[in-house]
N, C-alpha and C positions, 0 to 999 in steps of 0.2 A: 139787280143783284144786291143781296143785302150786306149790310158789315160787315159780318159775322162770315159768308162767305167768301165774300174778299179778302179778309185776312188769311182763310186757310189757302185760297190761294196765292199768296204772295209767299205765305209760310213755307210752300210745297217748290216753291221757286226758289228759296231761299237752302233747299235742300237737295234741289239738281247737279247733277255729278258734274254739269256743264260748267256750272259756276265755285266748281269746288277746287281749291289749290293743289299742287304736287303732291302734298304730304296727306290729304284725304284722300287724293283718290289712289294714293298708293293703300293706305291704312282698309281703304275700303275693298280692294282685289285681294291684299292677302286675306280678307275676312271671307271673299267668295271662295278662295283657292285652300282656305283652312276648312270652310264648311266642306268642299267638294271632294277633299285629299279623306276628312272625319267618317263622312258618307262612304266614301268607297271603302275605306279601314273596315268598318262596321261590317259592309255589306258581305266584301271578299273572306275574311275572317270568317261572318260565323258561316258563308259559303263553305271553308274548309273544316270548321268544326262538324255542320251536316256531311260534307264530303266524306271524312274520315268516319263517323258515326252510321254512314250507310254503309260505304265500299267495304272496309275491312270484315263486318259482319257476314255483308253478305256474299263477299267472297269465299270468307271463310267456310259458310255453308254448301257453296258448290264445289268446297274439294274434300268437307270431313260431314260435313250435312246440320243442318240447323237440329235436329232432334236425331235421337237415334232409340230404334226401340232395340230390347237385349232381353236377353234371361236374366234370371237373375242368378242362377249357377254359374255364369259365367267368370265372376271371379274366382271359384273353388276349382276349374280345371280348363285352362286355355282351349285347349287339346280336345276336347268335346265339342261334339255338334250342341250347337243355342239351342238353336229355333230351326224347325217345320215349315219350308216356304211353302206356301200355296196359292195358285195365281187370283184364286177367290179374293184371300186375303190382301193379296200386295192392289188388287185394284181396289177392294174398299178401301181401304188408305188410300189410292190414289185420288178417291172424289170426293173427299176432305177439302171445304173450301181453302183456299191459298195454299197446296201443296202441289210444287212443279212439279218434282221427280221423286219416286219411292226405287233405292235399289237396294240389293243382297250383296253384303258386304260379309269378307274374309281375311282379317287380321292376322297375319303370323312372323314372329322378329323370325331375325336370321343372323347372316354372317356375311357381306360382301368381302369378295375377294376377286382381286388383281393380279397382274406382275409388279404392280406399285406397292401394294399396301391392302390393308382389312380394316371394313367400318362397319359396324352395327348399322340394320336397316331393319323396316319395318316393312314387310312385304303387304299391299293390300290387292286383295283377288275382288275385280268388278266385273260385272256379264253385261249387263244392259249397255245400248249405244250413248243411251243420255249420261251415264254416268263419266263419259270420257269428256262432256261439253266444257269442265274446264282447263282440260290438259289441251285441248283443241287451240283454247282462244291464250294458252301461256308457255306453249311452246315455244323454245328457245330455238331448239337445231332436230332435224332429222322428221319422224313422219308419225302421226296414231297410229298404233301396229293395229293389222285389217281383221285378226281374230276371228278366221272364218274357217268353211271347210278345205277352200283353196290356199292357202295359210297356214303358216305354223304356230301354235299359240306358244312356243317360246319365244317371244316377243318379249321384252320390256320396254317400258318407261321409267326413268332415272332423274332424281332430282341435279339441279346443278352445279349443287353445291356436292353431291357423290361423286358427279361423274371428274371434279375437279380433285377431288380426296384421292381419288382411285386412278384419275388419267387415262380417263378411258373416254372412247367416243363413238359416235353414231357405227353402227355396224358391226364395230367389238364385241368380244364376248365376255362375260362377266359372272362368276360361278359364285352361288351362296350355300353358305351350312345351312344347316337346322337342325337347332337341340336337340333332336328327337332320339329316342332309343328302337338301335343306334342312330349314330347321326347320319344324315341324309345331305346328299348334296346335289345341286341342281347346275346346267346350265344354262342361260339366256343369252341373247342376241340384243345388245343394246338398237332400240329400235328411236327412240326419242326420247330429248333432253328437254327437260320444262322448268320452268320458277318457281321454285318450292315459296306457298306462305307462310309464315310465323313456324317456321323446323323447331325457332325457341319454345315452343310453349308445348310442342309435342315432343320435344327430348330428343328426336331423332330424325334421319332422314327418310321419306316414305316413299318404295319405288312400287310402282304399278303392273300387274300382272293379269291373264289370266284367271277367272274363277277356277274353270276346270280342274287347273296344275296345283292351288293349295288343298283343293278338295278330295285329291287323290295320294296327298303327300299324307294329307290328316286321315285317310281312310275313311273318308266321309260319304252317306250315301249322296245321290243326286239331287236331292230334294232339300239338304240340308245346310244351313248358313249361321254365319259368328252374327248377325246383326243385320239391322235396317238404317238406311242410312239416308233422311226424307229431307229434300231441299225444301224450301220454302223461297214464295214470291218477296215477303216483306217478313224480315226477321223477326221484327216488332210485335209480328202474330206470333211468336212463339209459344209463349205463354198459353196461348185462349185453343192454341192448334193441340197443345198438348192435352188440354183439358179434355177434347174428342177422342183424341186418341186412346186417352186413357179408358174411355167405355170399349173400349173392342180390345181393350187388351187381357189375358188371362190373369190369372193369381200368380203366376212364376214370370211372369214381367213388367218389366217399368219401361219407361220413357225419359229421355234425359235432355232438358237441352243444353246447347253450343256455350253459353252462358255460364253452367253447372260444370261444363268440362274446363273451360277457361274462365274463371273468375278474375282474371287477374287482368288476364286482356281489356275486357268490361269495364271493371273499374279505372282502369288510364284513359279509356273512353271518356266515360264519365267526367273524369277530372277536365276533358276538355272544353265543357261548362261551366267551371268555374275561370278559367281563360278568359274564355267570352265577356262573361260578365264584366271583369277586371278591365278587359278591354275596353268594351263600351265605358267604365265608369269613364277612363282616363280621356278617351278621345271626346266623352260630354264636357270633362272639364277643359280640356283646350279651346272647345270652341266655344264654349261661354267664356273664357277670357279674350276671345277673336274681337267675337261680337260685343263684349263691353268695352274695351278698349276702341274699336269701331264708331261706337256708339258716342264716347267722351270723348273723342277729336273734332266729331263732327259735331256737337254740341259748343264744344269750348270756341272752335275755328267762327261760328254764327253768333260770338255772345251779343255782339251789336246788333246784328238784326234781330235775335231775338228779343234783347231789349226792348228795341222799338216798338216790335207787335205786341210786345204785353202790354205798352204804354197806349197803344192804339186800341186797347182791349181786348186781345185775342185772349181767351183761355186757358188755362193750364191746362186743362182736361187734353182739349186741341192740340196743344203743342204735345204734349205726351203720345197722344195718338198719332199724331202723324211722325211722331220718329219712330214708335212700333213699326208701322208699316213701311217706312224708310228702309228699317233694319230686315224686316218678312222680304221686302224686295232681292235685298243681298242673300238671304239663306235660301231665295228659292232660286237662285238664280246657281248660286251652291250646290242645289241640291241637282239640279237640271247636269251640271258636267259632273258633280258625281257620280249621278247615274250612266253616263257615259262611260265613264272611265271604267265602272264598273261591269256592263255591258260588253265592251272590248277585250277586257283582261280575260272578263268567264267563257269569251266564245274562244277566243285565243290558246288559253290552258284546253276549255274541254276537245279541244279539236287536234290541237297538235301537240299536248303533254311539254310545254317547253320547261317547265319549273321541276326539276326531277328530285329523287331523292334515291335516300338508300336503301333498298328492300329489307336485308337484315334487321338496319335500325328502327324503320315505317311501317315495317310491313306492307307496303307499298312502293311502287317503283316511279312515282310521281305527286303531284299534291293534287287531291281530288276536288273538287268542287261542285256543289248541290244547293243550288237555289230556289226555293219554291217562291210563286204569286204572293200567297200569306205572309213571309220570313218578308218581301221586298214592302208589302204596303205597309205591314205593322210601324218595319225601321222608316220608312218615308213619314211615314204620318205622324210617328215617337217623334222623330227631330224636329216636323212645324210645331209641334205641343210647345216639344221641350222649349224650342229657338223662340216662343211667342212668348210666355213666362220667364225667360230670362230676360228679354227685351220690356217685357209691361215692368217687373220688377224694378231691373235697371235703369227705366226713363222716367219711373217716376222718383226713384233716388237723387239721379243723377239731377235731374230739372230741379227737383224741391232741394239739394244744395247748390246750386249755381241761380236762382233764382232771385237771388240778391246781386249777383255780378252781372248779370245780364241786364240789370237795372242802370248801372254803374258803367255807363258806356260817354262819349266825349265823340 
């Protein structure tokens, strides 16, 4: 074996955790327990920044619809048939690549009333079964009214926040105005209670009806509908879905999306980007001061044996390198219960929702979490980058000033 080899390993002996005092190998587990605690911050974070940037979109699309196509008379008279449904048309929109569900939608406010009290609401009349898939999966109390011919379609669905306004509950009955000349009033059969999303951003509460019963209230023929209301698979296609759409649409209509109606929503999204970022800077810098502090214990704690090897000839280059990969040992070893931790946390939240929140203020009734393959190898493979140029930086600082003390030994 040659010199040159013998010293690196004596060097490597000289930096075994075996032979290292209480206070390195304490210095050196909070370095793994900073990298593993930094890893999981990272990872779980921007988990909930994607979590939040999927779920609330694309919830939101399965109760008000990613696009919506309309007249464009539609704002000069409520009260007017739109749009001319015809099954021709509602299936080409439907084989629109990325488009789940296309239904026939009927908007018309009212007037709830109670033995408690009266609240402005926004009646929406739906036909199709898909269009009730989200009242299905956010039901609170009571049943999806069966809307059939065995069945009465005064039925409703009531937000929970109504049915708490008004004091009313599953099987009650629940009577609304409507502006209409004269006024017209209707009664329902509280049939289920659901979790209204974001009530903020549409001004009001929205209870679910029946197409038939707003259709006959507005004198509207059978064929005729306020709007289209087109979920979408991944929201993200909005944009590119509307651009299709727009060839099959006439000259008296547009297309709108969810984005266009809520800008506001959107951009607090957004802002949760710049979060992240921030996040990542602060948790890079802690663990670059892990790992250099790390690094200068274990350097200062050998100044003597380092001494010796330089005098026996060993290398700066050598000694540098083999504290990089000293220090690669401890971040990977970081990174290894990092990912753990991180693993644990995501199956835990996405399985049994134990982290909850307030719907009102969330729009959501939990903290979501969305981890892709991509998002995990980028942050895994950023931190060895990052962790290896902190480390080549630092040992060659550290070495080329301590490089006169390490001479200076007794």
């Amino acid at each position: 074996m040659s010199q040159n080899a013998e010293l690196k390993k004596l060097l490597y002996r000289a930096f075994k955790v075996s032979s290292a005092t209480r206070l390195t190998r304490t210095v050196q587990g909070l370095a793994i327990m900073g990298t593993a605690a930094g890893l999981a911050l990272i990872l779980l974070g921007s988990s909930i920044v994607d979590g939040f940037q999927w779920e609330i979109p694309q919830r939101m699309g399965q109760f008000w619809g990613h696009l919506q196509v309309r007249s464009l008379r539609s704002e000069e008279d409520a009260l007017r048939p739109h749009l001319s449904i015809r099954q021709q048309r509602l299936h080409t929109l439907q084989q629109i690549p990325g488009v789940r569900r296309v239904s026939t939608v009927i908007l018309l406010p009212g007037l709830g009333r109670s033995s408690e009290g009266m609240e402005g609401v926004l009646l929406k009349g739906v036909q199709n079964d898909s269009a009730l898939d989200f009242f299905r999966s956010h039901l609170v109390k009571g049943q999806i009214p069966s809307w059939n011919e065995n069945h009465s379609t005064q039925e409703i669905l009531i937000p929970k926040s109504l049915a708490t306004a008004l004091r009313v509950q599953c099987g009650d009955a629940l009577s609304f105005y409507f502006m209409q000349q004269p006024v017209r009033m209707r009664k329902f059969k509280v049939s289920g209670i659901f979790q209204m999303p974001m009530q903020n951003e549409l001004g009001r509460p929205v209870a679910v009806v029946h197409q038939s019963i707003l259709r006959k209230l507005l004198g509207w023929p059978e064929n005729a509908g306020g709007h289209l209301e087109m979920e979408l698979m991944d929201h993200r296609q909005m944009t590119e879905t509307r651009r299709q759409i727009d060839r099959v649409l006439t000259l008296q209509e547009e297309c709108i999306t969810l984005e266009e109606q809520m800008p506001a929503l959107f951009e607090w999204l957004r802002f949760f980007d710049t979060n992240r970022v921030v996040l990542m800077i602060l948790l890079v810098i802690v663990g670059a001061v892990n790992l250099i502090s790390a690094l200068l214990i274990m350097i200062l704690e050998r100044q003597r044996s380092l001494g010796i090897l330089q005098i026996m000839g060993l290398r700066p280059m050598h000694l540098a390198q083999t504290t990089v990969w000293i220090g690669l040992r401890l971040v990977l070893k970081g990174l290894i219960i990092g990912n753990l931790i991180t693993a644990v946390v995501y199956f835990m939240q996405n399985h049994w929702k134990f982290i909850r929140l307030d719907p009102e203020s969330y729009y959501l009734d939990y903290v979501p979490l969305k981890l892709d393959w991509q998002t995990f190898l980028i942050t895994n493979l950023g931190a060895i980058l990052i962790a290896w140029i902190i480390l080549c930086l630092s040992a060659v600082l550290l070495l080329r000033r301590y490089a006169d003390q390490n001479l200076k030994f007794s």
